[in-house]
N, C-alpha and C positions, 0 to 999 in steps of 0.2 A: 909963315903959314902955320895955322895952327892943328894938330892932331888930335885925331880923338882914341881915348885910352881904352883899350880892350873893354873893361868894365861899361863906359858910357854907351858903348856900343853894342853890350847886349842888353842893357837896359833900355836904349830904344830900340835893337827890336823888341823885347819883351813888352815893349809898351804899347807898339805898333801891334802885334798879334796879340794883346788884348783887346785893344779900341776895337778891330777886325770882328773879332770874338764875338762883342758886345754889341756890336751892329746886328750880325747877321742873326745871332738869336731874338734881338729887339724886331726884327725884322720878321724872322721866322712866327712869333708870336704875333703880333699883329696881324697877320694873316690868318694865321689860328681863331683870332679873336673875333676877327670878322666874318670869316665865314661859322663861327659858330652862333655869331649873334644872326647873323641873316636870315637864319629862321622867324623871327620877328618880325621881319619887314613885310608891308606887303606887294613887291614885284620878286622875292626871293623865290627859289624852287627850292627852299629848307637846304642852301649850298650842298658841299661836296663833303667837305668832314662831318659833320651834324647826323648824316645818315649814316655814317660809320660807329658810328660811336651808337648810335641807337640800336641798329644790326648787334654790334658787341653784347653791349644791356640786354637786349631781346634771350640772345643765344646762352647769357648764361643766366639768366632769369630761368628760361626754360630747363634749363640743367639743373639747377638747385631745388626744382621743384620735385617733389616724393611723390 
């Protein structure tokens, strides 16, 4: 039976909680993407993040102003 050496075995995990990593952020953005583009569409309600981000722009738009 063969063993695996301390080293190989923090190498996959470290490998494993990258791949992880790299999902969930790939994931996380595509979500982002989509409902930022959804404003485009026309059955959209200009999604959920889209109007945040506008609110944000808006609030300090009106702040910079003199």
């Amino acid at each position: 039976m063969k063993h695996r050496t301390e080293f190989q075995r923090d190498f996959s995990a470290y490998l494993f909680s990258m791949i992880i990593t790299v999902v969930i952020c790939a994931f996380i953005t595509g979500i982002v993407y989509i409902d930022c583009c959804a404003k485009d569409t026309i059955l959209s309600a200009n999604g959920v993040i889209y109007p945040l981000i506008e609110k944000i722009i808006n609030i300090l738009e009106g702040s910079l102003r003199i």
